[in-house]
C-alpha positions in Angstrom: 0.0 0.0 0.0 2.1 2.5 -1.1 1.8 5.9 0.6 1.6 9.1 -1.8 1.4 11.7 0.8 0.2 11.7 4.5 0.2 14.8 6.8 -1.7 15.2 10.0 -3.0 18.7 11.1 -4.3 19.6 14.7 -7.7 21.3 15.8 -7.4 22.1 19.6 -11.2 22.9 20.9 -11.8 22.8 24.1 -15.3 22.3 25.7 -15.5 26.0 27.2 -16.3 27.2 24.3 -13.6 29.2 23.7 -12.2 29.3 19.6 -10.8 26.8 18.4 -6.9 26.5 17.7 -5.4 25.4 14.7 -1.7 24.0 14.5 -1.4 23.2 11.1 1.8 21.1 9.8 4.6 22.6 7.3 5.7 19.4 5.6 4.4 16.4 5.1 5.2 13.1 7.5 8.4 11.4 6.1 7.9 7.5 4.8 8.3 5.4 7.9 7.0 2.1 9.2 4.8 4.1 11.7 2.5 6.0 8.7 2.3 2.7 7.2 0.8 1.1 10.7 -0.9 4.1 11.8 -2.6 3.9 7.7 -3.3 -0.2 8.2 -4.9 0.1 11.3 -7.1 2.8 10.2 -8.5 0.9 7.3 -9.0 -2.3 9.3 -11.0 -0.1 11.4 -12.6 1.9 8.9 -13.5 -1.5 6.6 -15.0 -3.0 9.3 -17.5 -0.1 10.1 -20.8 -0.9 9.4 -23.8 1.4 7.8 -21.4 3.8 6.0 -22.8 5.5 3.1 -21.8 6.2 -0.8 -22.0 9.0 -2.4 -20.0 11.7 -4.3 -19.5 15.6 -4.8 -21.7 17.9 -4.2 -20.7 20.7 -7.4 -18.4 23.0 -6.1 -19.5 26.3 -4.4 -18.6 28.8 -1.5 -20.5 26.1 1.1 -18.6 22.9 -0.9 -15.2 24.3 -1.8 -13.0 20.6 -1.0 -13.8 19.1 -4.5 -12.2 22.2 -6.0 -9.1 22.2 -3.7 -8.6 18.5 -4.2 -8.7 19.3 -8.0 -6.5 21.9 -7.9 -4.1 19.8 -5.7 -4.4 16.6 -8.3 -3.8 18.7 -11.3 -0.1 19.8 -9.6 -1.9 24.0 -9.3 -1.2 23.5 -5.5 1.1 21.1 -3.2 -0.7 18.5 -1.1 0.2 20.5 2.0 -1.3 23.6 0.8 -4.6 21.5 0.1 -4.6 19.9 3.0 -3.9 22.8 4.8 -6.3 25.1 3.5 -8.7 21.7 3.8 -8.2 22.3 7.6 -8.7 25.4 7.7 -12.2 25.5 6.2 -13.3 21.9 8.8 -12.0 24.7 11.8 -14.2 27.1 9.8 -17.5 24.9 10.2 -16.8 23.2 13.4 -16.9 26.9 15.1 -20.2 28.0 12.9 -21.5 24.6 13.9 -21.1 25.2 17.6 -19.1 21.7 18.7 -16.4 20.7 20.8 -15.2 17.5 18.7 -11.6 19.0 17.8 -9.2 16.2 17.6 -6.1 15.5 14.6 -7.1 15.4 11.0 -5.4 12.7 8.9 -5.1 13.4 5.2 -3.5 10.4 3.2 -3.2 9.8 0.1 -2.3 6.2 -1.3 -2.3 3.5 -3.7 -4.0 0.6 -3.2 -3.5 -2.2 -6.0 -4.0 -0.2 -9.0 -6.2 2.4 -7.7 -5.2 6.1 -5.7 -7.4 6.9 -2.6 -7.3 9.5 -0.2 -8.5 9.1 3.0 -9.2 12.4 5.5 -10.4 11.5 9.3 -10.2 13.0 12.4 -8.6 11.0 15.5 -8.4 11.4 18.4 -5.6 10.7 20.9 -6.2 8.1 23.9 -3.7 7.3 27.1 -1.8 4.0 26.7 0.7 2.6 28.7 3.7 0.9 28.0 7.2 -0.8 29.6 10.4 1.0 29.4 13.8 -0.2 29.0 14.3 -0.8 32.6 10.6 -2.5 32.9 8.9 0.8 34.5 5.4 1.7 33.7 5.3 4.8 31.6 2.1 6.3 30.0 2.0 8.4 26.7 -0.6 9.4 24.5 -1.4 8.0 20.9 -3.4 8.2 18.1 -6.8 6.2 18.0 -7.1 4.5 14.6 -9.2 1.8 16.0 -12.1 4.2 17.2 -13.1 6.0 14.0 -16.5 8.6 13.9 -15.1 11.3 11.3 -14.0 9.8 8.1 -14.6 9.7 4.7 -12.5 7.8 1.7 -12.3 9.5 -1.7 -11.5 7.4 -4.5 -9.6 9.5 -7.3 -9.1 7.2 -10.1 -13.0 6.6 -9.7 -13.7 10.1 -9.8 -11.4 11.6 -12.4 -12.2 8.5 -14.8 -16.4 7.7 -14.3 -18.2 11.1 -14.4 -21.1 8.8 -14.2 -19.8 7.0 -11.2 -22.3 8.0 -7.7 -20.4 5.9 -5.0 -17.2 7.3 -5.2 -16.8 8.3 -1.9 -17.5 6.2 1.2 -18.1 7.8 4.2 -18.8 6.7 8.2 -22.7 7.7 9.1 -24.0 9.4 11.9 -21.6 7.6 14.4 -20.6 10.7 16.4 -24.5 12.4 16.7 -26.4 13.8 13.5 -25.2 17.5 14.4 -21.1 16.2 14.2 -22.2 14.1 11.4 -23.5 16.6 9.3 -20.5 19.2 9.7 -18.2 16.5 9.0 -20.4 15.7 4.9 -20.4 19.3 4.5 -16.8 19.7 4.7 -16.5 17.2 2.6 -19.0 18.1 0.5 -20.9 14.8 0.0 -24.0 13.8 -1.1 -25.6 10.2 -1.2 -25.8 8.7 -4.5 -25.8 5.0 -3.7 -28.0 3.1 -1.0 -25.5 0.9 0.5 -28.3 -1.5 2.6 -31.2 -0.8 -0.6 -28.2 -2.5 -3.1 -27.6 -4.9 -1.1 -30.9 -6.5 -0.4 -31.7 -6.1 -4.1 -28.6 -8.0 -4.7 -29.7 -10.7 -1.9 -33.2 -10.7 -4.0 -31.6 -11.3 -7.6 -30.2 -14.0 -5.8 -32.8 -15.6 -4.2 -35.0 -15.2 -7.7 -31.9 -16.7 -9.7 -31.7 -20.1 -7.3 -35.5 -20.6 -7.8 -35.7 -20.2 -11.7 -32.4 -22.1 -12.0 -34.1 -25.0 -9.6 -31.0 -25.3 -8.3 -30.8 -28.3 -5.7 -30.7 -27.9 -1.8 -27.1 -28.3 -1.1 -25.7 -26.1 -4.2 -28.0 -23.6 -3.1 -26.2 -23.5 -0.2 -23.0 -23.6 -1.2 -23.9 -20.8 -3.7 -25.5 -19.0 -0.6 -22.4 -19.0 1.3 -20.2 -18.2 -1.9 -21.9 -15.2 -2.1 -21.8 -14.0 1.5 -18.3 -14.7 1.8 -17.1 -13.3 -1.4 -19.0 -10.2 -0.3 -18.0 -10.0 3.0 -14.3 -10.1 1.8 -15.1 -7.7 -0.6 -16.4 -5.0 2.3 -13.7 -6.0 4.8 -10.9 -5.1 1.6 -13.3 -1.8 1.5 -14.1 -2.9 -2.3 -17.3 -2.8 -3.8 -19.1 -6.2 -4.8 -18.0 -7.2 -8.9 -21.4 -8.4 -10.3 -19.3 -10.2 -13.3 -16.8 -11.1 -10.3 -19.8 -12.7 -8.3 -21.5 -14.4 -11.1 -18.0 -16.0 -12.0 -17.5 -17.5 -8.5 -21.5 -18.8 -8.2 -21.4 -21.2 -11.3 -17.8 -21.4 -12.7 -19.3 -24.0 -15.2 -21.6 -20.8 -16.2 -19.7 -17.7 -15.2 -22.5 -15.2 -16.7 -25.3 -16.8 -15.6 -25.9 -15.2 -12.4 -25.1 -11.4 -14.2 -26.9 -12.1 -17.1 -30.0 -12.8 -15.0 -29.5 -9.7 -13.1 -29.5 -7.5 -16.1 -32.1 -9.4 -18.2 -34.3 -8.5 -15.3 -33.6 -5.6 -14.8 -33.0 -5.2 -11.3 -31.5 -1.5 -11.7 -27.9 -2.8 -9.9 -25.3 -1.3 -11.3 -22.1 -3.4 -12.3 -20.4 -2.6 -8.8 -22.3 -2.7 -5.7 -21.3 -1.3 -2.0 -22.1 -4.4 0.0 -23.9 -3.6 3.5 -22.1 -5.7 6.1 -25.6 -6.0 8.4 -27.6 -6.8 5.6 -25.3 -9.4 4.4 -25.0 -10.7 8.2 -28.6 -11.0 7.9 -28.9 -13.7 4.9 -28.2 -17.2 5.5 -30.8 -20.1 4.6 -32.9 -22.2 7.3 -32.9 -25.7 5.6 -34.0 -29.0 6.5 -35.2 -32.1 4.8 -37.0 -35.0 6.5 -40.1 -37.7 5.4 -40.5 -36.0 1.9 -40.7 -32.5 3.1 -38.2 -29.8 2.4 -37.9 -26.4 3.9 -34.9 -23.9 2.6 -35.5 -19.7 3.2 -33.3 -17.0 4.0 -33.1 -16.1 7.7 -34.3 -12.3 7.4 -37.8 -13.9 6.7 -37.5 -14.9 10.0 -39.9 -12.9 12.1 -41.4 -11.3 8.9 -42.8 -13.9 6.4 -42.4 -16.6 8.6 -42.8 -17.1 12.2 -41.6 -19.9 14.6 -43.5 -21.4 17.3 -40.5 -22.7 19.5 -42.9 -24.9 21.6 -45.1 -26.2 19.2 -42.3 -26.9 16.6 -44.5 -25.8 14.1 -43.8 -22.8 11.3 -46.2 -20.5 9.7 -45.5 -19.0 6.6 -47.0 -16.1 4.6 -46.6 -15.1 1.5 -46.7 -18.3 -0.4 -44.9 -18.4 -3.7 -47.8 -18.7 -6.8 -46.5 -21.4 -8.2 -46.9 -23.4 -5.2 -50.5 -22.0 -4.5 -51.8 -22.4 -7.6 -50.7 -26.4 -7.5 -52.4 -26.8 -3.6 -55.6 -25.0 -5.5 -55.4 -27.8 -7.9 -55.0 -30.3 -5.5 -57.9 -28.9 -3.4 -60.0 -29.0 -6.1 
């Protein structure tokens, strides 16, 4: 993960309501094993967040200047540390018009991962650890928290400069710190939802479910499928990637690697080719099965509660909802 550029600036606000103070760096932080830690640990924390949203750049304006900056900055008009300065600078801006304490360090970092160029801006705060010296004393100092994250937001540039189409560009953390402190924190970035992360997802889940019954695939590969999918996507989110459709359909049937996609967009479900997987929603789809005397029972656990319901003590399930083809043959055998 090669790092481009990373500098850290410092808003000091205090809870008296006094102004805020701004220490802003001169230089960016030299390449060191510590950046490349403090960087790791920060995504490991950031991937694992769940409900963040998707979204991209309001147009720039006086209220939305950072897609401008970062422009600028890209197109070599003005050094990262000017932009990430003057970034600062405008956060301090709305953090005092927004009336809240939350000052803390602000992380800008810009880096390649595989063959793509992020850039990551957060604020951290710092937290008391304690260590053991040389001579095996207790000593206490203060470090950065990149494992506790509530004010961040990832930008990916190649995305951005090469898909003027693209609406999920930018991935940010949602509502984590209170509404008010959220909602500073998208206007300084300047961030508008484009893609619903959970609404994908459970469209995704839904293609799926469709594409297993009009495949009449059996039992067990539906549950291998099942758990092909989950895991492929929870990978996916953990990486911080978006879900492949082609990618997924390849992995479902590898004897028919465009099945899967081809039944998504014959359908027309509306998903687009990459989809930001929602780690809750995903957590949330796994299949009840069970086969015994001639009966067979397979759904998805988020029906649980809603379409079906368990009586524990009775043993017994009622279901709601039933598919028409299987209605319209009980009719018949009614009849």
């Amino acid at each position: 993960m090669p790092i481009r550029h990373m500098i850290i600036h410092q808003i000091d606000k205090k809870p008296d309501g006094s102004p805020a103070i701004l220490h802003l760096a001169d230089q960016a932080l030299p390449e060191s094993q510590a950046c490349e830690t403090l960087l790791q640990d920060f995504n490991n924390s950031y991937n694992a967040k769940q409900g963040k949203g998707w979204g991209l750049f309001h147009p720039e304006s006086g209220a939305y200047p950072l897609c401008g900056m970062l422009a600028q900055c890209l197109a070599g008009r003005q050094t990262f540390v000017d932009f990430s300065r003057e970034a600062t600078e405008h956060l301090c801006k709305l953090l005092e018009e927004s009336n809240l304490t939350t000052g803390g360090h602000v992380l800008f970092a810009q880096y390649q991962q595989g063959i793509t160029d992020y850039l990551t801006i957060a604020v951290l705060q710092q937290v008391e650890t304690v260590s053991v010296d040389d001579q095996l004393r207790m000593i206490s100092t203060r470090s950065l928290d990149a494992g506790t994250v509530t004010l961040a937001a990832r930008i990916n540039l190649s995305e951005w400069q090469s898909n003027a189409k693209s609406r999920q560009y930018i991935s940010f953390i949602k509502g984590n710190g209170g509404k008010k402190v959220f909602g500073y924190f998208r206007d300084f970035i300047g961030c508008q939802e484009g893609i619903d992360g959970p609404g994908e997802t459970r469209t995704l889940l839904k293609a799926f479910s469709d594409f297993i019954e009009a495949e009449e695939v059996p039992e067990e590969s539906a549950r291998e499928k099942t758990m092909t999918l989950v895991d492929y996507a929870a990978a996916q989110t953990k990486l911080g990637e978006p879900v492949s459709l082609d990618e997924l359909s390849g992995l479902i049937d590898e004897d028919r690697p465009t099945a899967f996609a081809d039944h998504v967009r014959n359908k027309d479900y509306g998903l687009s080719a990459e989809i930001p997987a929602d780690k809750r929603t995903l957590n949330q789809f796994r299949r009840f099965t069970g086969r015994a005397e001639g009966l067979s029972i397979s759904f998805e656990a988020h029906l649980l509660g809603s379409k079906i319901e368990f009586d524990q003590e009775g043993g017994s399930l009622t279901i709601r909802g039933l598919p028409t083809q299987l209605t319209d043959q009980l009719k018949r055998a009614a009849g």
